[in-house]
C-alpha positions in Angstrom: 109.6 106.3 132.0 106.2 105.1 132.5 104.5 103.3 129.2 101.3 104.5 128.1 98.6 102.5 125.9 96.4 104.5 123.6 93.4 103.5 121.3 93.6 105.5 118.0 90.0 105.5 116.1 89.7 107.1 112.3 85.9 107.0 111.3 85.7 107.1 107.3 82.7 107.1 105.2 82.6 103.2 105.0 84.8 101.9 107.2 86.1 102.6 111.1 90.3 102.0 111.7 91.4 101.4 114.9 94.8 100.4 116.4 96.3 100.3 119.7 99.8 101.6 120.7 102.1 101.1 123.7 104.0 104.5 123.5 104.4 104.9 119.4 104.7 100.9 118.8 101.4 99.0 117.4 100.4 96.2 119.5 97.6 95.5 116.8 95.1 97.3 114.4 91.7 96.1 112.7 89.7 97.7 109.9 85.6 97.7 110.7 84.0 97.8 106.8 80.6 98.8 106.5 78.7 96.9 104.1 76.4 99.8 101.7 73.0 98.6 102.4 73.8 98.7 105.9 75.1 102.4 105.8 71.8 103.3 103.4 69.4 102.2 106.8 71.8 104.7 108.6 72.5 107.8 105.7 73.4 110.1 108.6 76.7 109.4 108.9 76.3 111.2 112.5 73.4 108.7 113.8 76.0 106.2 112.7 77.7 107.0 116.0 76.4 103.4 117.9 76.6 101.2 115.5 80.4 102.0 115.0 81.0 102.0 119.4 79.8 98.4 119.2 81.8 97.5 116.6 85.2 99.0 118.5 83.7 97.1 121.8 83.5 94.0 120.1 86.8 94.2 118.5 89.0 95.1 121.3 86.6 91.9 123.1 87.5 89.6 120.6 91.3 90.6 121.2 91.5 90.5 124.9 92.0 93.9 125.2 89.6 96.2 128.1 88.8 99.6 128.2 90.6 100.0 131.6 93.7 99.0 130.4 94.1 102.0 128.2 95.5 105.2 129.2 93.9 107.5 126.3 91.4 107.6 123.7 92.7 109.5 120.7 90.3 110.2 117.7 90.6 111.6 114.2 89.1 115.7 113.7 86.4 116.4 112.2 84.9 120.0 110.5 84.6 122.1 113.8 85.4 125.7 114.0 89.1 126.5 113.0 91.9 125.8 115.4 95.5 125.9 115.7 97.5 122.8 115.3 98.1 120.1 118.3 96.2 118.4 120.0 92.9 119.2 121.8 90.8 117.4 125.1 87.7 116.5 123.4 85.1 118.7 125.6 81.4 119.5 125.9 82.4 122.5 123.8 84.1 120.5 120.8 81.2 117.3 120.6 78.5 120.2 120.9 80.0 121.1 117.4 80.7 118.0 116.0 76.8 116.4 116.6 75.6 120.0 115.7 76.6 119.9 112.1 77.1 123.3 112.1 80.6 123.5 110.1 79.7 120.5 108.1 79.3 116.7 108.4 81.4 114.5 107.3 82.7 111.2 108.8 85.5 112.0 110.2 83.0 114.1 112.8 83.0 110.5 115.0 86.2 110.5 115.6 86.5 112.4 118.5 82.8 111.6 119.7 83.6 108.5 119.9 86.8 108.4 121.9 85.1 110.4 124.4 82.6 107.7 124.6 84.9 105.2 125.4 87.1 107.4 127.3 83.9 107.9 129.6 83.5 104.3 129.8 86.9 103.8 130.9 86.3 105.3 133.9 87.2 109.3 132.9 89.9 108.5 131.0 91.5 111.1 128.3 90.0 111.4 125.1 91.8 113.4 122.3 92.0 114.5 119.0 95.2 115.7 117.1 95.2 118.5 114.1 92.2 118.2 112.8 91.5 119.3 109.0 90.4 122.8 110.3 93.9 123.4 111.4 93.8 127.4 110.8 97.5 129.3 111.2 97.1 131.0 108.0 98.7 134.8 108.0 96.7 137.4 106.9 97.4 137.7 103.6 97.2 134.4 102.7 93.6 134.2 104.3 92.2 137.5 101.8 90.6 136.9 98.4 89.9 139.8 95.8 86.0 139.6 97.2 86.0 140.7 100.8 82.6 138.8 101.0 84.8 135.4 100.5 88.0 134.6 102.5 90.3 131.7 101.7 89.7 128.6 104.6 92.3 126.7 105.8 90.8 123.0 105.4 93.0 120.2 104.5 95.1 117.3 105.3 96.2 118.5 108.3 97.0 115.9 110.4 99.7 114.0 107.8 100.9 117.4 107.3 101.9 118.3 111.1 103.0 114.2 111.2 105.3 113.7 108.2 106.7 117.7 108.9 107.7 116.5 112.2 109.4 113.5 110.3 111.2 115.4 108.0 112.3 117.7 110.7 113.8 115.2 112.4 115.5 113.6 109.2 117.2 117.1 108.7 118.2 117.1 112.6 116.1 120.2 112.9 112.8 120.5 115.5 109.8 121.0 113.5 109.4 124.5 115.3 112.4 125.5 113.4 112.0 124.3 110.3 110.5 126.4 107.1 109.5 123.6 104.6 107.2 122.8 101.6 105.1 119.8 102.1 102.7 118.8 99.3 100.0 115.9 100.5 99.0 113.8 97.2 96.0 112.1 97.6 92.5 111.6 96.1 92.4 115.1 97.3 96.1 117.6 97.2 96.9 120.0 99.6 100.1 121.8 99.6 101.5 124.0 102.2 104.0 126.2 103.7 105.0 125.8 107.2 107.1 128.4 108.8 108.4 127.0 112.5 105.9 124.4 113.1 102.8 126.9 112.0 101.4 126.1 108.4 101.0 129.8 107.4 99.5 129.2 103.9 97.5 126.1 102.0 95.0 125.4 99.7 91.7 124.2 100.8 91.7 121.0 99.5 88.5 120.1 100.5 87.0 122.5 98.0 89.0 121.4 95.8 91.1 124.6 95.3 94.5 124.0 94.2 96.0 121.4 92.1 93.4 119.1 90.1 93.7 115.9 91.9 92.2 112.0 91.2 88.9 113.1 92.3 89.3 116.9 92.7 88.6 119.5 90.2 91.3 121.8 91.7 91.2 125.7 91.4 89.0 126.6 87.9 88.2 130.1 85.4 86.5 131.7 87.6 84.4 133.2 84.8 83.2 129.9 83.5 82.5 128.5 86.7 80.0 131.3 87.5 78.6 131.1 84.1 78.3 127.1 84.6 76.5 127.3 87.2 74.1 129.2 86.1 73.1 127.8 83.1 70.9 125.8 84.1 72.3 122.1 83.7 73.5 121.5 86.9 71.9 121.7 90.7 74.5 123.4 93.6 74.7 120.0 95.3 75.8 118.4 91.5 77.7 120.7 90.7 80.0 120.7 94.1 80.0 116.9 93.8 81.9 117.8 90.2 84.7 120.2 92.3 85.0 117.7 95.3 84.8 114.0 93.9 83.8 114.1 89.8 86.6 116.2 88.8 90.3 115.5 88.2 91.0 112.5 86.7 87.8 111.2 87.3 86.1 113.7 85.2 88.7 113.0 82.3 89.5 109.9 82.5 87.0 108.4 84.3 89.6 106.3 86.9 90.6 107.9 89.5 93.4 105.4 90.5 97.4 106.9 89.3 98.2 103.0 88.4 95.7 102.3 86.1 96.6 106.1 84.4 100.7 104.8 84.0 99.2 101.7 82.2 97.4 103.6 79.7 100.3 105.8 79.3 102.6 102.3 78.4 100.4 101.5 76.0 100.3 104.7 74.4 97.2 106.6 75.5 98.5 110.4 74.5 95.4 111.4 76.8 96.5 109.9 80.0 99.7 111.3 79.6 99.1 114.5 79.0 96.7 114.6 82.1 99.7 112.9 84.4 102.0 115.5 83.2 99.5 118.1 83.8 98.6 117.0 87.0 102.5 117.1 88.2 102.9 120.1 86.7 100.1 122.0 88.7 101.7 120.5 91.8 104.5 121.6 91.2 103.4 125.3 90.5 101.7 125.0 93.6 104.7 124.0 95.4 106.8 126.8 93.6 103.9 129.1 95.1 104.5 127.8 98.7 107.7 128.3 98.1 107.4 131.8 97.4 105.3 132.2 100.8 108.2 131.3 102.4 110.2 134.5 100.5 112.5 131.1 99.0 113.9 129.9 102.1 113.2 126.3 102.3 114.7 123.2 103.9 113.2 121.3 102.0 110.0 120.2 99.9 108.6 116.8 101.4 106.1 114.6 99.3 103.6 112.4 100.8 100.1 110.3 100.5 99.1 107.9 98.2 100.7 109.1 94.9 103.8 109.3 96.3 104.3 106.0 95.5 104.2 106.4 92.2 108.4 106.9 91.1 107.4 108.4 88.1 104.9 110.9 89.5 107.4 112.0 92.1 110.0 112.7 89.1 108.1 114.4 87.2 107.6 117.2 90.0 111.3 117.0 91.2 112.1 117.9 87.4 110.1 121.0 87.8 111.1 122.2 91.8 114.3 120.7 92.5 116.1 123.9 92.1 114.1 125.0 94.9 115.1 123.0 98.0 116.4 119.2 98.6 112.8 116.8 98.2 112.1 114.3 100.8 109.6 111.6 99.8 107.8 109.7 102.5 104.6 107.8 100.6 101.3 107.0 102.0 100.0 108.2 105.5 100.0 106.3 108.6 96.8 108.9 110.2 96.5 106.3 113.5 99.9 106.4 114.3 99.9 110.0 113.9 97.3 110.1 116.5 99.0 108.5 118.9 101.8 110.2 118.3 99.9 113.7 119.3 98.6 111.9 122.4 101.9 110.6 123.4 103.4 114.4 123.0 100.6 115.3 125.7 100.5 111.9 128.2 104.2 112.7 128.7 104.5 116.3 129.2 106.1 117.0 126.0 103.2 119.5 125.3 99.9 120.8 126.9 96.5 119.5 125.7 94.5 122.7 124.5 91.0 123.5 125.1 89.0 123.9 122.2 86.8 127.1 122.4 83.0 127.0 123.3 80.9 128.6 120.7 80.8 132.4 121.6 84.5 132.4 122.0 85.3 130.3 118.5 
């Protein structure tokens, strides 16, 4: 079977990951961190687009490593219009969107820009990007809300979701396609879904912050006293959404937003730091129980992952609440480049068709 090499890029606010793959093994990764007065000369993080191409064509120079050599460029998604899961030929249509702005900006926008840059530079190689966190496969009901002037958006971790739900599968000796499982992503942000045969029919837009508090995410809050919040007067829209999406959670309580420094305060007796790490499980675990219930109870299994999932005691304290509803698989951290490659790998050897992201009058 012929090999293929593929350059995985993951643009974050401060920082661009890159690593290179021969099939699904790393030959090598590097980490490009931005320093903040250089990012403050450059505060779009879109017109950061250059500065971060040099800095992949002088690492990949300083390894040995040529642009023709590679087979395909793979990038992380950014907030485009919603898609079904798998993964996509970057096209005029899909880097129209991205530069645009027009579903948002956020730094994971360069992702795919910027493996069709090198992908052009390569000579007309492939450039792709693999469920990106507007992954939409939501069913109707999931997508209403009691305001038919607001529907519920599929926005979230998308891309460990598909990745570790394809590892699970596999663990269970099941395809993906016909599994029906619960997988929670526990991060600085949590998003929890339900994915019935390889489509994620329900999920919380983490990005929002609805859901499960979080570290940094105010989760899903009294409607009644959000409204009346905002309108008193004490906070601006853009402070206020900065209090959902990155003051809230632990942050906003505790002021740390790191589950570590949270178990030491709870060793040395801090009642408030307990209560909020109990409360915290417990919300994901209602949520879970909720994604359960999407699923009408059948479920091979509930499947933990990110960041907190590390943390033994935080993963018992939600298997004390759920584990009556389906065997838990734990797989902690995410490894978002090799799931990348992984989505380009599917598509390089026939294993699945790229799809074509929609141009604008047909999104």
């Amino acid at each position: 079977m012929k090999s293929f090499r593929i350059l995985a890029i993951n643009p974050g606010s401060t920082s661009t990951k890159i690593a290179l793959y021969e099939d699904d093994r790393e030959l090598g990764n590097h980490t490009q961190r931005y320093d903040l007065e250089t990012l403050k000369k450059i505060p779009n993080v879109l017109n950061q687009r250059e500065m971060r191409l040099e800095a992949i064509h002088k690492i990949l120079e300083e390894r040995g490593r040529t642009l023709r050599e590679i087979d395909a460029f793979v990038g992380r998604g950014g907030l485009m219009a919603p898609v079904r899961g798998g993964t996509y030929t970057v096209n005029a249509a899909m880097a129209a969107d991205l530069l645009s702005g027009r579903y948002g900006i956020h730094a994971s926008n360069l992702g795919a820009l910027l493996a069709r840059d090198l992908a052009d530079e390569a000579g007309g190689k492939e450039a792709f990007t693999v469920d990106p966190v507007v992954v939409d496969e939501m069913i109707p009901e999931a997508r209403l809300s009691g305001f038919p002037e607001i529907e519920r958006r599929s926005i979230f971790h998308a891309l460990n979701h598909k990745a570790i739900g394809r590892r699970a599968a596999a663990d269970l000796g099941k395809a993906y396609e016909r599994c029906r499982l619960v997988v929670a992503h526990l991060g600085s942000g949590i998003s929890i879904g339900a994915h019935e045969e390889g489509r994620v029919i329900d999920v919380n837009n983490a990005f929002d912050g609805e859901g499960p508090f979080s570290p940094e995410r105010a989760g899903s809050l009294p409607a009644g006293d959000l409204v009346r919040l905002a309108y008193s007067g004490t906070l601006t829209l853009e402070e206020l959404l900065r209090k959902i999406s990155s003051q809230g959670g632990l942050v906003a309580h505790l002021g740390i937003n790191d589950l570590r420094e949270v178990r030491r305060r709870i060793d040395e007796g801090d009642a408030k730091a307990t209560l909020l790490f109990n409360a915290m499980a417990y919300q994901v675990a209602r949520g879970i129980g909720a994604e359960a219930a999407a699923l009408t109870g059948e479920v091979d299994a509930i499947v933990l992952t990110g960041g907190l999932a590390y943390s033994d005691r935080f993963v018992e304290a939600i298997r004390h609440r759920v584990a009556f509803i389906a065997p838990i698989l734990v797989y902690p951290g995410e490894d978002e480049l090799k799931a990348l490659a992984e989505g380009a790998l599917r598509v390089l050897r026939g294993e699945e068709k790229a799809l074509i992201y929609p141009s604008s009058h047909e999104a």
